[in-house]
C-alpha positions in Angstrom: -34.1 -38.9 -47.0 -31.6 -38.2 -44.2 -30.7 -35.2 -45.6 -34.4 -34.1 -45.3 -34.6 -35.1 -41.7 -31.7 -33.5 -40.9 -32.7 -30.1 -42.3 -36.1 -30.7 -41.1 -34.6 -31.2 -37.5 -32.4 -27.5 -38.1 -35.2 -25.8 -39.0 -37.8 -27.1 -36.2 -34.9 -26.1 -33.6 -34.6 -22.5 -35.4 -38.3 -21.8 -35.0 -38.3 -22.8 -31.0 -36.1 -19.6 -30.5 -39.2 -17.6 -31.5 -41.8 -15.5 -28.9 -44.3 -13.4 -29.3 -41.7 -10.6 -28.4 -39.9 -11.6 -32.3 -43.1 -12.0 -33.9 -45.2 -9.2 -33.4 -42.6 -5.7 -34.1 -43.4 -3.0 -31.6 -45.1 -0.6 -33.1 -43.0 2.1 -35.0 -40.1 -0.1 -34.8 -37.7 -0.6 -38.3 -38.8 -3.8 -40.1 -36.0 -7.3 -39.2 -33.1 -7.0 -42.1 -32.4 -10.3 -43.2 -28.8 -11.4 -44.1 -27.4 -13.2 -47.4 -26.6 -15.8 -49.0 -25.7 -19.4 -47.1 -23.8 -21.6 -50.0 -20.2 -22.3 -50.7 -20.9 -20.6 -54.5 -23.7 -17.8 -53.2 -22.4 -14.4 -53.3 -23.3 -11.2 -51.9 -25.0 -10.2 -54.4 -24.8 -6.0 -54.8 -23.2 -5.6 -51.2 -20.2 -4.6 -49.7 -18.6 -4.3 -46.7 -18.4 -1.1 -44.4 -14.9 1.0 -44.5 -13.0 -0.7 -41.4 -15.0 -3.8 -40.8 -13.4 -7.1 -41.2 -15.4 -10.5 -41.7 -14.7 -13.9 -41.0 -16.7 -16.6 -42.9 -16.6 -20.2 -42.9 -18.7 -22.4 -45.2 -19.1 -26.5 -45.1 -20.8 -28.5 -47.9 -21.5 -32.2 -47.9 -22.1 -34.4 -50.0 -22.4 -38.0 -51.2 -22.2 -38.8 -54.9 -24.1 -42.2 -55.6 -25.9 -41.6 -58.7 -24.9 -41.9 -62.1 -25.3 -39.3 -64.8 -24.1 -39.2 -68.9 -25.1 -36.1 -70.5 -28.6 -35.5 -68.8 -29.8 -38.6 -68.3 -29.5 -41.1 -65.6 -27.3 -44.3 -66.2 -26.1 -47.6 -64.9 -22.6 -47.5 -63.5 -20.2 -49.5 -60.8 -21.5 -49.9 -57.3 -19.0 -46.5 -56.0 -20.3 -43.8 -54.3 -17.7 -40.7 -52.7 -18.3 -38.9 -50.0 -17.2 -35.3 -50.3 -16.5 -32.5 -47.3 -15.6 -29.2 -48.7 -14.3 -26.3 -46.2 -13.9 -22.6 -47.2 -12.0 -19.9 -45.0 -13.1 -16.4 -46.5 -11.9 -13.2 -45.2 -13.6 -9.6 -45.9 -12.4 -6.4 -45.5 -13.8 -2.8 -46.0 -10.9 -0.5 -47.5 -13.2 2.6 -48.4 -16.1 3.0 -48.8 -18.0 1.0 -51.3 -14.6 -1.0 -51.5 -13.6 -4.2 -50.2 -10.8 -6.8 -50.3 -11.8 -10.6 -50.2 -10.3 -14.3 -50.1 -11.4 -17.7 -50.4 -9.6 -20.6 -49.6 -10.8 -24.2 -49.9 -10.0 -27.1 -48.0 -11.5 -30.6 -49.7 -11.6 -34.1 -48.8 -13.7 -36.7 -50.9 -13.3 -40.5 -50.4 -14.3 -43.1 -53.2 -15.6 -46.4 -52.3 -15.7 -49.4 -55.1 -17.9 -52.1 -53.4 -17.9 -50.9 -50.1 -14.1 -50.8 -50.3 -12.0 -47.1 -50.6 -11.2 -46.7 -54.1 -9.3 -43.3 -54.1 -9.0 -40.4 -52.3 -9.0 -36.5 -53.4 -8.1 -33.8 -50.9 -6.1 -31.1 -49.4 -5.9 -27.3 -49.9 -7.1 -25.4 -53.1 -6.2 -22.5 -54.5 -6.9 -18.9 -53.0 -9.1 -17.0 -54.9 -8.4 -12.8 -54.2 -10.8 -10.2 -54.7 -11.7 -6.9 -55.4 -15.2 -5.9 -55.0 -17.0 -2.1 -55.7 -20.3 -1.5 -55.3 -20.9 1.4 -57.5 -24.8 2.1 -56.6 -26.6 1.4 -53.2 -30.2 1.9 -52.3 -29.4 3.0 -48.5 -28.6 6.3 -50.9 -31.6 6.2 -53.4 -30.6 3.7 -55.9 -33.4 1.5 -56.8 -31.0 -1.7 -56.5 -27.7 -2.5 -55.5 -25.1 -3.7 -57.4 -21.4 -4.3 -57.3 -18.6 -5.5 -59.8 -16.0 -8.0 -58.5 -12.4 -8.3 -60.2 -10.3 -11.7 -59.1 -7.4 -13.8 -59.1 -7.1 -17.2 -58.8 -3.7 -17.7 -57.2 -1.7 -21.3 -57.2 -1.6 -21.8 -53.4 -2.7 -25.0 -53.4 -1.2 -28.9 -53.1 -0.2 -29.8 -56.7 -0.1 -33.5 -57.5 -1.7 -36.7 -57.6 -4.9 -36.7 -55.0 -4.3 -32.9 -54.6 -6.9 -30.1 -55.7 -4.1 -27.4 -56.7 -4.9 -26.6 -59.9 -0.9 -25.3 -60.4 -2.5 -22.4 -62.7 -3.2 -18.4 -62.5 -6.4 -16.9 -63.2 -8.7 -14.1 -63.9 -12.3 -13.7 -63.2 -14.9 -10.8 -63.1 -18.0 -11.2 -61.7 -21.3 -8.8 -61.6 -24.1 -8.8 -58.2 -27.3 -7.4 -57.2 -29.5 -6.9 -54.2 -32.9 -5.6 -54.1 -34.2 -5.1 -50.1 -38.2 -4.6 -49.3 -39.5 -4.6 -46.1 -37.9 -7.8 -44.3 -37.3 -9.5 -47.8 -34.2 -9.5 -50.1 -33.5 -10.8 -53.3 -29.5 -11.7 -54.4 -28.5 -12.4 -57.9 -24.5 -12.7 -58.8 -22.7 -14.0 -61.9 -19.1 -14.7 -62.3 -16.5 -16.4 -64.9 -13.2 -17.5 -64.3 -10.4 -18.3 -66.7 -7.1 -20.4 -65.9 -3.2 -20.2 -67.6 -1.8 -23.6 -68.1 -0.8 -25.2 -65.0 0.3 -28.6 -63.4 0.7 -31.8 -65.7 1.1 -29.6 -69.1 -3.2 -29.4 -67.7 -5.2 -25.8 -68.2 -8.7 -26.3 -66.6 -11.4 -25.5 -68.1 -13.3 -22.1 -68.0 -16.0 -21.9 -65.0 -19.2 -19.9 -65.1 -21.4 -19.7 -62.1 -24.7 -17.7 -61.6 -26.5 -17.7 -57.9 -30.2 -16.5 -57.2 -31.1 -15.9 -53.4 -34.7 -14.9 -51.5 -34.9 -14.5 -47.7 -37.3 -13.3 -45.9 -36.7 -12.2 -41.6 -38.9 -13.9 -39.7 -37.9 -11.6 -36.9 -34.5 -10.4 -35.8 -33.1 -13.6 -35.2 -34.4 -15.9 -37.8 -34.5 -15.5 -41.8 -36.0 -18.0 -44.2 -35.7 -18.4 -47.3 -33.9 -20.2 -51.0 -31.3 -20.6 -52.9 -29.7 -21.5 -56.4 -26.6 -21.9 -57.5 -25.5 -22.8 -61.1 -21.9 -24.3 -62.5 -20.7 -24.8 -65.5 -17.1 -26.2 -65.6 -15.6 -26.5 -68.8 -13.5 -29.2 -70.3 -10.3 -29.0 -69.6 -7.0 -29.7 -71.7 -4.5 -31.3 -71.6 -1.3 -30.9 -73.9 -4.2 -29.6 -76.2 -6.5 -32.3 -76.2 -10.2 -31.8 -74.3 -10.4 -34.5 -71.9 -13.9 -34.8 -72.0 -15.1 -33.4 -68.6 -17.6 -30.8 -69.0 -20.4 -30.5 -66.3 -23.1 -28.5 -65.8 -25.0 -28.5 -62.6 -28.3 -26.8 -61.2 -28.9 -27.1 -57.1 -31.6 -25.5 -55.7 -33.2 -25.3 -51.7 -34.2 -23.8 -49.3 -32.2 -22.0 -46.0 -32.2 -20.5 -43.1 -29.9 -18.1 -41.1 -29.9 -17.7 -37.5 -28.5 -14.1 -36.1 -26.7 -13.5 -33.2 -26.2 -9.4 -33.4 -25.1 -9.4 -30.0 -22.2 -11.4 -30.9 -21.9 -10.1 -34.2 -22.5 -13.4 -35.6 -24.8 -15.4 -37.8 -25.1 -19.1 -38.5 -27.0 -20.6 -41.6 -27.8 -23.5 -43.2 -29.2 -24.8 -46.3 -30.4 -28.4 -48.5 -30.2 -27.9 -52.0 -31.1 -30.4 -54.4 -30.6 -31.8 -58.3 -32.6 -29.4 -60.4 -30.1 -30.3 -63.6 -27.4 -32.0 -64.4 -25.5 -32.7 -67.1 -21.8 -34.2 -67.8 -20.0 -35.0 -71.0 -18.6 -38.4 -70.0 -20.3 -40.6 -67.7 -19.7 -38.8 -63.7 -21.0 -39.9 -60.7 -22.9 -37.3 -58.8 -25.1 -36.4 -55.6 -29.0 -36.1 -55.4 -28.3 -33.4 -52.1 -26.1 -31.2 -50.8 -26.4 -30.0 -47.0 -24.4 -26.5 -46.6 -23.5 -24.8 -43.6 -21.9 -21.3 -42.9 -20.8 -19.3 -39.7 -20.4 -15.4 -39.9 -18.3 -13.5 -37.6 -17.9 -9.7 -38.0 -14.9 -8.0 -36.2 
């Protein structure tokens, strides 16, 4: 319910910013663009970034995981609940054109509480994700859509141990977007999978899949509106061969907005996804909501 209010609050403060000037285009004037995707998982879909341009992006998620869920279905469990902040530092940069380099870096922090008491605690810096992006067909030059192939690898930069998100492990993804623009609407759509070596603790985590669907519509030059979805699949992973039992496969869907500061060369968004699916092969504790954030800066 908080969650709701909270978005509900964002939103009603976006829509103050608006005037008759935003709403009503002069005549003759290009339609409001609107930007993409707001989620830690969304991606940009068929785009890429201009030859010289470099992007910084931070996203936020939080979370709190009360509920608990054995394959698909609901189920009693121990009164625990975690709270969960997750922090991701991206960096873009436009190497030719139609090319781009990009990172990801995560920073997590997720408390357990048994009985009001904290139970365990999971955090520090992940591993950083680099990427190669081309987007091989654009409409600004007659395409009918936009898309672009991404080529990764997951590097072991991150705090390995006990309480520690490192996974210890290299790895390779590839990952295929799309973007179709009309008017003041766009429509993203991105699917990626991502495969570890053997890492820490004789471990090798599991496969991941993700697929992402985005809409937004531009209000007016400063506001968009719109949804997202974002699907995970994490494999089980291994351990000196065995499965340990941990596969989950999630479904979040919301809606968003993104507020644009062009003057600035800026944008801030936000977004409240909820459960759409879940399901996890071993009893897991989850969340109902997630509220996202992300900040934009273009150098």
């Amino acid at each position: 319910m908080k969650f709701r209010f909270a978005f509900g609050i964002a939103l009603a403060m976006c829509l103050l910013f608006q005037t008759p000037n935003f709403c009503a285009a002069e005549e003759g004037a290009a339609s409001p663009r609107p930007v993409g995707a707001v989620t830690v998982n969304g991606g940009p879909g068929g785009m890429s970034v201009p030859t010289g341009k470099f992007i910084g992006v931070l996203n936020y998620r939080y979370a709190e995981k009360d509920n608990w869920y054995h394959y698909s279905v609901a189920c009693d469990g121990a009164d625990r609940e975690a709270v969960s902040h997750t922090m991701v530092t991206k960096f873009r940069y436009g190497i030719a054109p139609g090319w781009d380099v990009r990172t990801a870096t995560p920073f997590a922090s997720t408390e357990a509480r048994l009985d009001g008491e904290c139970d365990n605690y999971i955090g520090g810096i992940g591993d950083t994700m680099i990427v190669l992006r081309h987007q091989f067909m654009a409409q600004k030059k007659g395409a009918p859509v936009s898309l672009a192939w991404d080529l990764g690898v997951n590097t072991p930069t991150g705090e390995v141990g006990e309480g520690k998100i490192g996974s210890g492990a290299w790895g390779g993804m590839a990952g295929l977007g799309a973007t179709y623009m009309f008017g003041s609407h766009r429509i993203d759509g991105d699917v990626n999978y991502l495969v570890y070596t053997e890492g820490a603790h004789d471990t090798r985590k599991g496969d991941r899949f993700r697929a992402n669907a985005h809409y937004a519509y531009a209000v007016n030059s400063l506001l968009d509106l719109g949804v997202e979805a974002n699907y995970e699949w994490l494999q089980e992973n291994r351990r000196e061969g065995k499965g340990l039992n941990n596969d989950i496969k999630t479904l979040y869907v919301g809606p968003k907005f993104n507020l644009k500061f062009k003057e600035y060369g800026m944008t801030f968004g936000g977004a409240l996804l909820g459960a759409a699916y879940r399901e996890s092969q071993k009893q897991t504790l989850t969340e109902d909501w997630r509220m996202e954030f992300k900040l934009v800066k273009v150098f």
